[in-house]
N, C-alpha and C positions, 0 to 999 in steps of 0.2 A: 709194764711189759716185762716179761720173765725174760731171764738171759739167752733162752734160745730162739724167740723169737727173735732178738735184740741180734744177735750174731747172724743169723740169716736175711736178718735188713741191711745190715753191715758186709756181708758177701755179695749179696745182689749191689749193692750201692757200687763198692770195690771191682765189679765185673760188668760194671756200665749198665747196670738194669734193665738190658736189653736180651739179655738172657747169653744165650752161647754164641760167641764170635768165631768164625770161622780162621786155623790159626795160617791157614795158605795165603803169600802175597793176592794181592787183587790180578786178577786174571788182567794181560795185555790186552786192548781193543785188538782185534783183526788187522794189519796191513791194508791200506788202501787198496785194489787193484786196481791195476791203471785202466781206467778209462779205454775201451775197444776205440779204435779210430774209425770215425764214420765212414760208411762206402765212399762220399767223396773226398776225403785226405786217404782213402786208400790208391781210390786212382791216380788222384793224384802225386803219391808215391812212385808208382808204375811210373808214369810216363816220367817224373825227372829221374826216375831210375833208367828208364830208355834213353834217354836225352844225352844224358852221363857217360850211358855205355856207347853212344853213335859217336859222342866226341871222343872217349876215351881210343879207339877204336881207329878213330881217321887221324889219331899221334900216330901211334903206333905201325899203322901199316901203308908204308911209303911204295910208290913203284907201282905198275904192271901187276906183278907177281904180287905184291903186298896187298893189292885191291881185290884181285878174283878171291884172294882169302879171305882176305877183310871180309867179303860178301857173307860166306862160311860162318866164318866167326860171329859176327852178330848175331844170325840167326839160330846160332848156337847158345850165344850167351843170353839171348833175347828169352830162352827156355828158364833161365836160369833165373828169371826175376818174378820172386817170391809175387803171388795172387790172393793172397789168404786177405781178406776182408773185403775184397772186390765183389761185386754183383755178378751172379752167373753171367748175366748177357756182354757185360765190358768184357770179365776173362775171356769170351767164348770170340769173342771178337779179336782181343789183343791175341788170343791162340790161331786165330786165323791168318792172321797179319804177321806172324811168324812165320806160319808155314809158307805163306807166300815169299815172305825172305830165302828160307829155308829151302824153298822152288828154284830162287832166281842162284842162288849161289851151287847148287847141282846143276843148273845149265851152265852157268859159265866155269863151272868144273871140269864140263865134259867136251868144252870147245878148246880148240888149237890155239895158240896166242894170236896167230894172225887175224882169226874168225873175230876172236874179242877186240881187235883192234878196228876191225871192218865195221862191227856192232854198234863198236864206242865212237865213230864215225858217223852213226846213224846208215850207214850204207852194208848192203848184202854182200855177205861173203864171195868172191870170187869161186864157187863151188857148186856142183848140180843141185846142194842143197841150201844155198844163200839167201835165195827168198823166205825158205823154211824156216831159218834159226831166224830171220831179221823180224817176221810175221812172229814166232814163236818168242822173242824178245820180249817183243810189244805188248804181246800179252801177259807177259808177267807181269811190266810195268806196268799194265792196265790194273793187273789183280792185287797189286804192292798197293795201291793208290786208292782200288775200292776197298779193300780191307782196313787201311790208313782212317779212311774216310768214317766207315762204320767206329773204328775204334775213336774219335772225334766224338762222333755223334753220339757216344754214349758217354763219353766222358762229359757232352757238354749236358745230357740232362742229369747229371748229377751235380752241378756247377763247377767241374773240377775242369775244363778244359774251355776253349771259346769257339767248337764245335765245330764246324766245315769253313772256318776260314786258318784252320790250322795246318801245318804245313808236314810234310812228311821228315824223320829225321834226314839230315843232310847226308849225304851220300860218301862213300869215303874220299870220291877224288869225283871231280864235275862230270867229268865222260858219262856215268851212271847216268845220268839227266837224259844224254843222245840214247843210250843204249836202251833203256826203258821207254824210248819213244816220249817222253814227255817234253 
């Protein structure tokens, strides 16, 4: 073998005989990304996110006055809890089920303390229109209660809830129960 062949056996050798190596570190694999959480750990997020807000909610707002707010408030903050991987038909439900909230705390917005006391009594206000708001009560809590219901029943066929024997979030103060007629 003549020298240059001999040199060029000896560079390929010295350069791993694999020809040209590329001289960039090795590319990082990709970052995992996380895993989407299935529609049911999504609902089920929702509802102990609701759960959380009905307690956090019945600390916080003591009193008469603290309650008609309370009412407000949840259905306020009830907007506030993130839907993103839920099933159109459970969001469209738990959005129901807000606004039914969302109903019952603009009625008892718009009543005198007496009237809400009358309500929370289960008894018609003292006024030409007492049967109206008592009738008009009932109906919210009727509509608190099918929407509750609906939103169950979807939770329960995703396995995330145990479906119409579940109960509506507790109310911030017991009266709620008479005032809703239930």
């Amino acid at each position: 073998m003549t020298p240059a062949p001999r040199l060029l056996l000896a560079a390929m050798i010295m350069a791993g005989c694999g020809g040209h190596e590329d001289p960039r570190p090795p590319a990082t694999p990709p970052a995992e990304e996380a895993a989407a959480p299935s529609p049911g750990d999504a609902v089920r997020r929702v509802l102990e996110a609701d759960e959380a807000l009905s307690e956090r909610l019945q600390r916080r707002r003591p009193g008469r006055t603290g309650w008609v707010a309370g009412q407000r408030d949840y259905a306020a903050a009830m907007a506030m809890i993130p839907l993103e991987g839920t099933p159109r038909r459970f969001s469209e439900a738990f959005r129901r089920h807000q606004e039914a909230w969302r109903a019952f705390g603009d009625f008892l917005g718009a009543r005198s303390p007496w009237e809400i006391e009358a309500l929370a009594r289960g008894e018609a206000p003292s006024a030409p229109r007492g049967p109206e708001l008592l009738r008009s009560s009932r109906e919210l809590g009727r509509e608190i209660a099918s929407t509750w219901a609906d939103v169950q029943a979807e939770a329960a066929l995703l396995g995330a809830g145990d479906g119409p024997t579940l109960q509506a979030p507790p109310p911030p103060v017991g009266s709620t129960r008479r005032l809703l007629g239930r």
